[in-house]
PyMOL Python script that loads the backbone (N, CA, C, O; Angstrom):
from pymol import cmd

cmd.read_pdbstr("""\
ATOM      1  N   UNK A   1      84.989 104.926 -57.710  1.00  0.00           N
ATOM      2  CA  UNK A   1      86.347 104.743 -57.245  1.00  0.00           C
ATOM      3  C   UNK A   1      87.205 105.842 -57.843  1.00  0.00           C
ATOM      4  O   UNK A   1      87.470 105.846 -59.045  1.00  0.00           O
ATOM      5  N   UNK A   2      87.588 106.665 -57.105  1.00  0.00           N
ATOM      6  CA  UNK A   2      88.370 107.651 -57.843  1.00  0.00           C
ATOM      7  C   UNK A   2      90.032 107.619 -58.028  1.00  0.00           C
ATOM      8  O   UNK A   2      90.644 108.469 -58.675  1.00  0.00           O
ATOM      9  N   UNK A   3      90.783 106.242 -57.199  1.00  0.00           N
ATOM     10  CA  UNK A   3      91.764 105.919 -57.521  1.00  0.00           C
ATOM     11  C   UNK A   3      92.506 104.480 -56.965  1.00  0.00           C
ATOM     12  O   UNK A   3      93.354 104.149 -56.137  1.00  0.00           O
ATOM     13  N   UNK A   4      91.516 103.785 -58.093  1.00  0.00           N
ATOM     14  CA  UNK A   4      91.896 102.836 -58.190  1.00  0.00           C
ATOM     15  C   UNK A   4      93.433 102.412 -58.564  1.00  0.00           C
ATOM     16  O   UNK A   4      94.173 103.136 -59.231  1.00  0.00           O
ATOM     17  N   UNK A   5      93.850 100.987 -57.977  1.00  0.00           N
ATOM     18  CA  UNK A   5      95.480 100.832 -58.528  1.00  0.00           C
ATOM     19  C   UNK A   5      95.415 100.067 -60.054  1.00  0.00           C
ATOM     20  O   UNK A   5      96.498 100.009 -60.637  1.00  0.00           O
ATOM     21  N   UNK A   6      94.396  99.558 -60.652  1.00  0.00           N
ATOM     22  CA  UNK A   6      94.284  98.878 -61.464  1.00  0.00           C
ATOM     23  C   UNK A   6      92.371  98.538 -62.518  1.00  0.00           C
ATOM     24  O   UNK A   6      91.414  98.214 -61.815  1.00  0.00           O
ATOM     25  N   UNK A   7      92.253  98.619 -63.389  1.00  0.00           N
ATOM     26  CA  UNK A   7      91.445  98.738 -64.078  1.00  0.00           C
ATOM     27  C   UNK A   7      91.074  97.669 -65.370  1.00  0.00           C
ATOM     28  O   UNK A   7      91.721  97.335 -66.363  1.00  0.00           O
ATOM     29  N   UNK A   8      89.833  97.334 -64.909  1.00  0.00           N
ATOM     30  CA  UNK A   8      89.636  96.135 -65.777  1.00  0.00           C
ATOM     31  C   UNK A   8      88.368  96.303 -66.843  1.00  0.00           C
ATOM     32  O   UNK A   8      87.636  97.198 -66.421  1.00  0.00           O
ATOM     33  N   UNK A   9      87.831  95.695 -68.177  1.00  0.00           N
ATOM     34  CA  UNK A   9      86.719  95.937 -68.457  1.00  0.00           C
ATOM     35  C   UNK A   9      86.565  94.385 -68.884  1.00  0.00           C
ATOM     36  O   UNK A   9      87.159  93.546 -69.560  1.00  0.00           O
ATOM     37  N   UNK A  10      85.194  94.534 -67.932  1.00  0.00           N
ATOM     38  CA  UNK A  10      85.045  92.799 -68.247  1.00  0.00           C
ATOM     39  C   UNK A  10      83.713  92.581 -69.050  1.00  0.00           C
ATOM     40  O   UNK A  10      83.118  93.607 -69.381  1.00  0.00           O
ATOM     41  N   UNK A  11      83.257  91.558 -69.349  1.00  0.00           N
ATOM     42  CA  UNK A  11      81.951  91.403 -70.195  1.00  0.00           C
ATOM     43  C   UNK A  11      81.259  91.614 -69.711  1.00  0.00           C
ATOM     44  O   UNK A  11      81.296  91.674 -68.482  1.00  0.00           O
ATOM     45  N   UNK A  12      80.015  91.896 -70.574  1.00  0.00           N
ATOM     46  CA  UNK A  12      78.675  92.371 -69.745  1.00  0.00           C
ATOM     47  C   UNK A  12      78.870  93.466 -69.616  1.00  0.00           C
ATOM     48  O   UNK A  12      78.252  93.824 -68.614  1.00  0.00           O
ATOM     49  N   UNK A  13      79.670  94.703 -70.281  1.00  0.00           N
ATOM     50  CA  UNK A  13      79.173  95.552 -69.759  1.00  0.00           C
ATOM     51  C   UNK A  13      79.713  96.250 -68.455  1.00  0.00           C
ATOM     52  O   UNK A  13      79.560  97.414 -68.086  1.00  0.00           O
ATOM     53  N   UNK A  14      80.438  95.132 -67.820  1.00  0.00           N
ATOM     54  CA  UNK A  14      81.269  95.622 -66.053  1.00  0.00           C
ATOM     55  C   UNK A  14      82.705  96.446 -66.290  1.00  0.00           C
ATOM     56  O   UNK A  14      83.463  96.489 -67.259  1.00  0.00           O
ATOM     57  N   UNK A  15      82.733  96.943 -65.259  1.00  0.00           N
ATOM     58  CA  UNK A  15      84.502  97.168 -64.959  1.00  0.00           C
ATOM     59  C   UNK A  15      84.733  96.786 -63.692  1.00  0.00           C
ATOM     60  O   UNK A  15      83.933  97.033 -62.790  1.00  0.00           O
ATOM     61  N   UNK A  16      86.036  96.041 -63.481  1.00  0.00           N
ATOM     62  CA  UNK A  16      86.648  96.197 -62.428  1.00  0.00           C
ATOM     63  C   UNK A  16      87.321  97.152 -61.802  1.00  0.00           C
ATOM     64  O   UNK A  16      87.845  98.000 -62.523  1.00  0.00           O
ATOM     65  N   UNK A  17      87.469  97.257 -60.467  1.00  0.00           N
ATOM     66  CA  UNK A  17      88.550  98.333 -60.034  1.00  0.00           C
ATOM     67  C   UNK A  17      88.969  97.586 -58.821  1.00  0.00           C
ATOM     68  O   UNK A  17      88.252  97.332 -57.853  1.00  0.00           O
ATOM     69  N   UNK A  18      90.667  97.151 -59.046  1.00  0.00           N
ATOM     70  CA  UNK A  18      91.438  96.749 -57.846  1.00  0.00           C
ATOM     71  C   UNK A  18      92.029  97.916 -56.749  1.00  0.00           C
ATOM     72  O   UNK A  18      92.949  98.649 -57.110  1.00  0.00           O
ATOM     73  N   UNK A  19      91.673  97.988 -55.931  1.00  0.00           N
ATOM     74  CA  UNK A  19      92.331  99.048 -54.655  1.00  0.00           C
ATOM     75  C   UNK A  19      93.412  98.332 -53.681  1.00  0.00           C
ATOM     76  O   UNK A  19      92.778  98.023 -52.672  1.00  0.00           O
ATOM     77  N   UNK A  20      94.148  98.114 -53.602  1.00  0.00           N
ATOM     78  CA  UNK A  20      95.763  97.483 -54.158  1.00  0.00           C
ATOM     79  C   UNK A  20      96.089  98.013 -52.081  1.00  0.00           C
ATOM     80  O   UNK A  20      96.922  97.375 -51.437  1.00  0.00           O
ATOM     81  N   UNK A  21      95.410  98.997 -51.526  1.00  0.00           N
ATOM     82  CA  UNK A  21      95.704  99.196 -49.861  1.00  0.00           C
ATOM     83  C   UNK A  21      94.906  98.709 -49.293  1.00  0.00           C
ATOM     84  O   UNK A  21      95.031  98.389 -48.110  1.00  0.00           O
ATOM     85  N   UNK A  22      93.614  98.476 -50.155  1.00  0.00           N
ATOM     86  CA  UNK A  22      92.797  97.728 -49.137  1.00  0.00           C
ATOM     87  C   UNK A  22      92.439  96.418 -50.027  1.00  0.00           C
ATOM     88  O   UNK A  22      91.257  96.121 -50.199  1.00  0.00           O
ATOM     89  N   UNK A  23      93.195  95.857 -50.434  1.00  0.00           N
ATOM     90  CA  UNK A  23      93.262  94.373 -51.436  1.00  0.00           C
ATOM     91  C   UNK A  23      91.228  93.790 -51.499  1.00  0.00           C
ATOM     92  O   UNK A  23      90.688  92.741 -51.149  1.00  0.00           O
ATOM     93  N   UNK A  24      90.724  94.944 -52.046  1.00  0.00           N
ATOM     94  CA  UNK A  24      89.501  94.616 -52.538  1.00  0.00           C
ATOM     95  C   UNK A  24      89.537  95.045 -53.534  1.00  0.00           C
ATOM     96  O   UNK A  24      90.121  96.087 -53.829  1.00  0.00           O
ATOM     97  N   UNK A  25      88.649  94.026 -54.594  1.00  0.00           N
ATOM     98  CA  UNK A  25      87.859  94.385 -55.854  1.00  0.00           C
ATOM     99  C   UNK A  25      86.568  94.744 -55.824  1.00  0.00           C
ATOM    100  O   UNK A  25      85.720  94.280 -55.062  1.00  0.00           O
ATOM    101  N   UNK A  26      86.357  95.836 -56.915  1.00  0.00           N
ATOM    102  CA  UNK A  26      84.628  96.613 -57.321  1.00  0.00           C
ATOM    103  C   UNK A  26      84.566  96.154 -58.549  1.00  0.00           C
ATOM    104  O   UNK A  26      85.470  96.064 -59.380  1.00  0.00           O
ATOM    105  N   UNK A  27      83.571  95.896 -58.617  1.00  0.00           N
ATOM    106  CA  UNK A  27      83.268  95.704 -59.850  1.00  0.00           C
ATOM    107  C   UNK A  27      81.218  96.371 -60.208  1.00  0.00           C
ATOM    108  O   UNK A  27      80.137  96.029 -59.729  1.00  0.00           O
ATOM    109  N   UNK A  28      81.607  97.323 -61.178  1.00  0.00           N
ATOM    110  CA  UNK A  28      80.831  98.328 -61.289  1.00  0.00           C
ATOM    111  C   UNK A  28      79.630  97.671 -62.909  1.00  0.00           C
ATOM    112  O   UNK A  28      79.896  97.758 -64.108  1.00  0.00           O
ATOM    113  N   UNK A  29      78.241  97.010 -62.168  1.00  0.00           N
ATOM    114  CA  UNK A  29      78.182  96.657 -63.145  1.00  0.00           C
ATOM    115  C   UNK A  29      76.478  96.962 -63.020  1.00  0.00           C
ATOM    116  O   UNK A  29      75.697  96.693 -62.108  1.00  0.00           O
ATOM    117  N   UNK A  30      76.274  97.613 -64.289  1.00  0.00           N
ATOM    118  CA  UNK A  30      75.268  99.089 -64.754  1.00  0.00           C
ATOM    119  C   UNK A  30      73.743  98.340 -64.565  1.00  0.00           C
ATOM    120  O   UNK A  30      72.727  98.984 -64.306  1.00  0.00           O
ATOM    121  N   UNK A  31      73.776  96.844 -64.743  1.00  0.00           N
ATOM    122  CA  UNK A  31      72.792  95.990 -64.970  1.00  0.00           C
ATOM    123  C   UNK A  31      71.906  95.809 -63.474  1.00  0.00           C
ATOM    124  O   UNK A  31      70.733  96.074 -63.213  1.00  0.00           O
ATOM    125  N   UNK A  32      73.089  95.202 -62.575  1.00  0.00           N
ATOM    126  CA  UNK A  32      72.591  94.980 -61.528  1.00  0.00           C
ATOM    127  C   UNK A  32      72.306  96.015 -60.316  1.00  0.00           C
ATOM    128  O   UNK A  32      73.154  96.803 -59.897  1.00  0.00           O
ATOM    129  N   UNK A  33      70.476  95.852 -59.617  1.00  0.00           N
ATOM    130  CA  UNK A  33      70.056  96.212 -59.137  1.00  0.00           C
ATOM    131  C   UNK A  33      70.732  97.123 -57.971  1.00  0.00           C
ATOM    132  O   UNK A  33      69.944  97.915 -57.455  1.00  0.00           O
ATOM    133  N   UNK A  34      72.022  97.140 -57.487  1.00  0.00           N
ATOM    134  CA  UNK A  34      72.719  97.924 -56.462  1.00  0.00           C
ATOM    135  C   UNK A  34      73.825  98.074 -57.057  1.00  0.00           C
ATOM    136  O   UNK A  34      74.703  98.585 -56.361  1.00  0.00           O
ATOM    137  N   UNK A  35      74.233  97.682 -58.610  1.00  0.00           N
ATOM    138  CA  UNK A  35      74.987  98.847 -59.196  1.00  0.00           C
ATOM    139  C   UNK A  35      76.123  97.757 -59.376  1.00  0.00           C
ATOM    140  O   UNK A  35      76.758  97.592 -60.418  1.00  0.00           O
ATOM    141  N   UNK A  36      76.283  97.032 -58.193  1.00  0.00           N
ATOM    142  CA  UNK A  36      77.547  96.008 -58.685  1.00  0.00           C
ATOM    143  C   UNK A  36      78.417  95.201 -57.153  1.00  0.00           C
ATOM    144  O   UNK A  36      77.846  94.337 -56.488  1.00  0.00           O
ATOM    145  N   UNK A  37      79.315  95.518 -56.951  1.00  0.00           N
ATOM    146  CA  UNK A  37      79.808  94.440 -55.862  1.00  0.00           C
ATOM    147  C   UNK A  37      80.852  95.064 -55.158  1.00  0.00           C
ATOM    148  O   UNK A  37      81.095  96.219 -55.509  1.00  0.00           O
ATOM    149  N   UNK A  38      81.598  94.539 -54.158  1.00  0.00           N
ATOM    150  CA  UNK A  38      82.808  94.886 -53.252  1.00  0.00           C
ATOM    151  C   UNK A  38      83.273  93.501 -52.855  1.00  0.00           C
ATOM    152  O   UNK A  38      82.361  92.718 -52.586  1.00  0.00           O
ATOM    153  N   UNK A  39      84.451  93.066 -52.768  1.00  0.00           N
ATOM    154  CA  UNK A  39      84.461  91.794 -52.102  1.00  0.00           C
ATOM    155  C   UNK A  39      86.364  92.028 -51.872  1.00  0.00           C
ATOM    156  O   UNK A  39      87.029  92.995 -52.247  1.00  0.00           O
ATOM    157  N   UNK A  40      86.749  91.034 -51.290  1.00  0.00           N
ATOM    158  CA  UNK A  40      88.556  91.084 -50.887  1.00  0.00           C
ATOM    159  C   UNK A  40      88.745  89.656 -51.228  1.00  0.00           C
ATOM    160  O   UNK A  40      88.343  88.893 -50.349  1.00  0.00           O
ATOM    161  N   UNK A  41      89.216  89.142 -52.199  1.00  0.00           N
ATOM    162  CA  UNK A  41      89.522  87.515 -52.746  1.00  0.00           C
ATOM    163  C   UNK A  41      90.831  87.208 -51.905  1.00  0.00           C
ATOM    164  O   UNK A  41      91.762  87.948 -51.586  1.00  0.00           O
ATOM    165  N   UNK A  42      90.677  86.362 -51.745  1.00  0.00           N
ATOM    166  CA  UNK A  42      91.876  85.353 -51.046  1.00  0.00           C
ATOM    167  C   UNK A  42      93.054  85.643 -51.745  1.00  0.00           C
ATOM    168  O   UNK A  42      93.795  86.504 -51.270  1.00  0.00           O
ATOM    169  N   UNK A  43      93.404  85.000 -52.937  1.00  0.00           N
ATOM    170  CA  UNK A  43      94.158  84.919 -53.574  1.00  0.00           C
ATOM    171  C   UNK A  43      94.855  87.111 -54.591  1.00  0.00           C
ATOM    172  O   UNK A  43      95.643  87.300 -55.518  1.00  0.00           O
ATOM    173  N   UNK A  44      93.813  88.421 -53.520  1.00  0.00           N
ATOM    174  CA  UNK A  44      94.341  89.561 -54.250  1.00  0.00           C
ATOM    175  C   UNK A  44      94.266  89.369 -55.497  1.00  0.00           C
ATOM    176  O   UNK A  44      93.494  88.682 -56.167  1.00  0.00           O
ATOM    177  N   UNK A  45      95.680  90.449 -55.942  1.00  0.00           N
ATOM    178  CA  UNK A  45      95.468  90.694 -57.181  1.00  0.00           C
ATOM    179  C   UNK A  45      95.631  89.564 -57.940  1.00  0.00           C
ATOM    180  O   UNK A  45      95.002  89.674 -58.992  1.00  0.00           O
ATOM    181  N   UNK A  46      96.284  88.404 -57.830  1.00  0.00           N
ATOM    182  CA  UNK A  46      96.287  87.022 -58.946  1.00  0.00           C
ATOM    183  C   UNK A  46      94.370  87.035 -58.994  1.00  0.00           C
ATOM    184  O   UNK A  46      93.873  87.150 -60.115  1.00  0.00           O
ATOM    185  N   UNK A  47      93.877  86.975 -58.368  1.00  0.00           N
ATOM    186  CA  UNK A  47      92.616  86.826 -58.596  1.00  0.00           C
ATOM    187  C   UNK A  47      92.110  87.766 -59.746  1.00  0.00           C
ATOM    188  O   UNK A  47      91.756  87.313 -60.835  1.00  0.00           O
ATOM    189  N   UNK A  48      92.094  89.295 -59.395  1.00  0.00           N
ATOM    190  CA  UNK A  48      91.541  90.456 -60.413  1.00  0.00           C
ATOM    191  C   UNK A  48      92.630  89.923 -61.628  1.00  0.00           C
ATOM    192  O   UNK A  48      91.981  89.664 -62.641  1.00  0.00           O
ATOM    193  N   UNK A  49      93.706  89.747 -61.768  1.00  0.00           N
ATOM    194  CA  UNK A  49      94.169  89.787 -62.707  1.00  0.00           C
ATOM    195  C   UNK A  49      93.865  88.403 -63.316  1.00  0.00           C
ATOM    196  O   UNK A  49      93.833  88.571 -64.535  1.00  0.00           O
ATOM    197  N   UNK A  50      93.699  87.501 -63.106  1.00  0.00           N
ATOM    198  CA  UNK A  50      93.727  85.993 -64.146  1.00  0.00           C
ATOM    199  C   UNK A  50      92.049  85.379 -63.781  1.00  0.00           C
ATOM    200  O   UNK A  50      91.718  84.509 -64.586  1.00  0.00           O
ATOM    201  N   UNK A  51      91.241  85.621 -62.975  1.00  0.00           N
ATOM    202  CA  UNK A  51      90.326  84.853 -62.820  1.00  0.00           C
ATOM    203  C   UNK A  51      88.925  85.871 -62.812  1.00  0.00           C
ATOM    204  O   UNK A  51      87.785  85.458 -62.600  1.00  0.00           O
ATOM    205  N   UNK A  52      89.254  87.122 -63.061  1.00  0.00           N
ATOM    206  CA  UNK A  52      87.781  88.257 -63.454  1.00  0.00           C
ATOM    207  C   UNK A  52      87.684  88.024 -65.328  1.00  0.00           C
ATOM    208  O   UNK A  52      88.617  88.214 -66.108  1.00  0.00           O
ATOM    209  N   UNK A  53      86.336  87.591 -65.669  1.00  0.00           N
ATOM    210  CA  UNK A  53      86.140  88.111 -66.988  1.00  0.00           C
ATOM    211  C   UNK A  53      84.881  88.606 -67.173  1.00  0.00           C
ATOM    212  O   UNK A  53      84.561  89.089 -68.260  1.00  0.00           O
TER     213      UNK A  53
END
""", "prot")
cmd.dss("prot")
cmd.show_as("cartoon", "prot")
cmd.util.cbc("prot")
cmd.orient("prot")
């Protein structure tokens, strides 16, 4: 993600990255087999911000 609106480091090892135009979260995590995830939560950024750890 080269510009993300927001930046998270969560356990395990992950980071988040919120993209704030297209209200999806990445989450970049080194462990898992395809590297990590993409998804668009219902609830946006209240979600990345209070319910990612």
């Amino acid at each position: 993600m080269s510009n993300p609106s927001n930046v998270r480091v969560l356990r395990y090892n992950r980071v988040a990255y919120w993209h704030e135009s297209t209200g999806s979260v990445i989450i970049r995590n080194p462990k898992a087999v395809g590297g990590g995830t993409v998804f668009k939560p219902k609830n946006g950024i209240n979600y990345f911000l209070e319910e990612l750890f």
